[in-house]
C-alpha positions as CSV (number, residue, x, y, z in Angstrom):
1,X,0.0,0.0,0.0
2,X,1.4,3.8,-0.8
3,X,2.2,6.0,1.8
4,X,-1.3,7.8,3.1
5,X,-1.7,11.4,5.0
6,X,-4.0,12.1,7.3
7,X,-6.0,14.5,8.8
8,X,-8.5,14.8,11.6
9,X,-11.2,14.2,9.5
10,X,-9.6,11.1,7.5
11,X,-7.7,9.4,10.5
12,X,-9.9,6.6,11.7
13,X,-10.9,5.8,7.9
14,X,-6.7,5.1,7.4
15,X,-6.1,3.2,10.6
16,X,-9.4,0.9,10.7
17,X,-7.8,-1.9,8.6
18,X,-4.8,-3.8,9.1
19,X,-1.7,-3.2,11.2
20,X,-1.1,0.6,10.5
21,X,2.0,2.6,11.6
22,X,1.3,6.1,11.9
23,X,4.3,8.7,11.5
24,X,3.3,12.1,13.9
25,X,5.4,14.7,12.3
26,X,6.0,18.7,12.3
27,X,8.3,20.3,9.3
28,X,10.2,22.4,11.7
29,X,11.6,19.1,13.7
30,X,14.2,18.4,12.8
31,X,14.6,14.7,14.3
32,X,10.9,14.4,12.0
33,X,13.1,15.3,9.2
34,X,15.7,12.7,9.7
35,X,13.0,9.9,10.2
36,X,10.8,10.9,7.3
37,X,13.1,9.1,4.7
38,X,13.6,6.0,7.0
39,X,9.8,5.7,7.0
40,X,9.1,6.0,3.8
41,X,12.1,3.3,2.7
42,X,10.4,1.1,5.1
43,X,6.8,1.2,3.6
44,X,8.0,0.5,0.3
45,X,9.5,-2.4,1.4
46,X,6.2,-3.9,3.3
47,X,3.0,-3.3,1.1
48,X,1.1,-5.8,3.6
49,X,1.7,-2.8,6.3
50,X,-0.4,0.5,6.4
51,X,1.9,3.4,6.6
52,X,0.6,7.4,7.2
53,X,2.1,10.3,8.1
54,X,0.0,12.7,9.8
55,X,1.6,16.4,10.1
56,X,0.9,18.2,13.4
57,X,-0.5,21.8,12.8
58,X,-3.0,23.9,13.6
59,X,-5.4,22.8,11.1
60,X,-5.2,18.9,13.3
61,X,-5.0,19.1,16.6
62,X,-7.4,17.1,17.3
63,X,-6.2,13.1,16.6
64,X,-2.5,14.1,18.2
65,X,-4.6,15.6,21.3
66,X,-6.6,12.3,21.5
67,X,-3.7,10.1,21.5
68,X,-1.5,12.3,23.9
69,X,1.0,13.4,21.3
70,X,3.3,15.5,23.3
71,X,6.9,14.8,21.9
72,X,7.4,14.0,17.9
73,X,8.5,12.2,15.9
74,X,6.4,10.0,17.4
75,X,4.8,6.4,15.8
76,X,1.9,5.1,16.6
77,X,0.8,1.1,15.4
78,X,-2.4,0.4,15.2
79,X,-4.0,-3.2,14.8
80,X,-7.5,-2.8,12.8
81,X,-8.3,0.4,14.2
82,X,-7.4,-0.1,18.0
83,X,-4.1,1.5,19.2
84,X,-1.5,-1.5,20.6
85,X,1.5,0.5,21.2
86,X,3.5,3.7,20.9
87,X,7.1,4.7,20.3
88,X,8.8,7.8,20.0
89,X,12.1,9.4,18.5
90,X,14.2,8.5,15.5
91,X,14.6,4.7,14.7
92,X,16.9,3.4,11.7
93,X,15.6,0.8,9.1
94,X,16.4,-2.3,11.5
95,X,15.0,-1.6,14.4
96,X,11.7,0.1,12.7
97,X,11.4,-3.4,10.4
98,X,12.0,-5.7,13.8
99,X,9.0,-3.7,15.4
100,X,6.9,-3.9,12.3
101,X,7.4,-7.7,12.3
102,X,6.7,-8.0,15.7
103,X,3.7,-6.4,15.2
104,X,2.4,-8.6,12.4
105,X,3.2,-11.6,14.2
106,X,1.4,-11.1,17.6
């Protein structure tokens, strides 16, 4: 599956099927920056995974608020809609591919 963006309003629609890995990002972070690539590199290496990047502004504030966003880059996974775990900060390719294959196999 290609790289999706959310928004508030399209969120739940993205995350509902599927496990789901969902990139919280800003332009001015510069960590967000440095992960962005690695992210997209890994979703083009696992089409069975759904990968979004939603940025943080002032136009969305609400999903980030919901989900108690409060340091970025943060990634959430989600497992057909329902949130199973959070991480946050920069990850290379290895260790974001070991967590995505943890996640499919649980």
């Amino acid at each position: 599956m290609a790289l999706e963006h959310a928004n508030d309003q399209n969120f739940a629609d993205l995350v509902k099927n599927g496990v789901t890995l969902v990139d919280f990002w800003a332009s001015w972070c510069g960590p967000c920056r440095m992960f962005g690539p690695i992210f997209e590199s890994v979703s083009a290496q696992m089409p069975d995974v759904n990968f979004v990047k939603f940025e943080i502004d002032e136009a969305n504030r609400r999903t980030p608020a919901k989900y108690g966003i409060r340091s970025i880059p943060s990634i959430l996974a989600f497992r057909n809609g329902e949130l199973v775990e959070a991480r946050t900060g920069v990850m290379d390719p290895e260790t974001l591919t070991a967590w995505i294959e943890e996640l499919k196999g649980a």
